[in-house]
C-alpha positions, 0 to 999 in steps of 0.5 A: 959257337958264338957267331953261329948264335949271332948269325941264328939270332939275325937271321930269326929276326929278320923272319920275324920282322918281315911279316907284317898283320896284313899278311895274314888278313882273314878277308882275302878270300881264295874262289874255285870254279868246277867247270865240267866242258863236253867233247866240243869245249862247252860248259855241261853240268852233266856227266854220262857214265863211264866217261873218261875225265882228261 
């Protein structure tokens, strides 16, 4: 019981210090682009009814 609380508490603290602020940065900032391409492989911003999205 003993070694299983020693091995618990290495390994909690490992995890812990492993993190460090910077990882957590609010300024890193994930972009997404929706780019709608017709039946030729062009950029539209229009879309037709009843159209398939593949």
């Amino acid at each position: 019981m003993k070694v299983l609380f020693t091995l618990l508490v290495l390994i909690t603290g490992g995890m812990v210090s492993s993190c460090q602020e910077s990882d957590f940065s609010p300024d890193q900032r994930l972009e997404f682009q929706l780019v709608i391409l017709n039946e030729f492989g062009e950029r539209t911003n229009s879309l037709n009814a009843g159209r398939i999205f593949q």
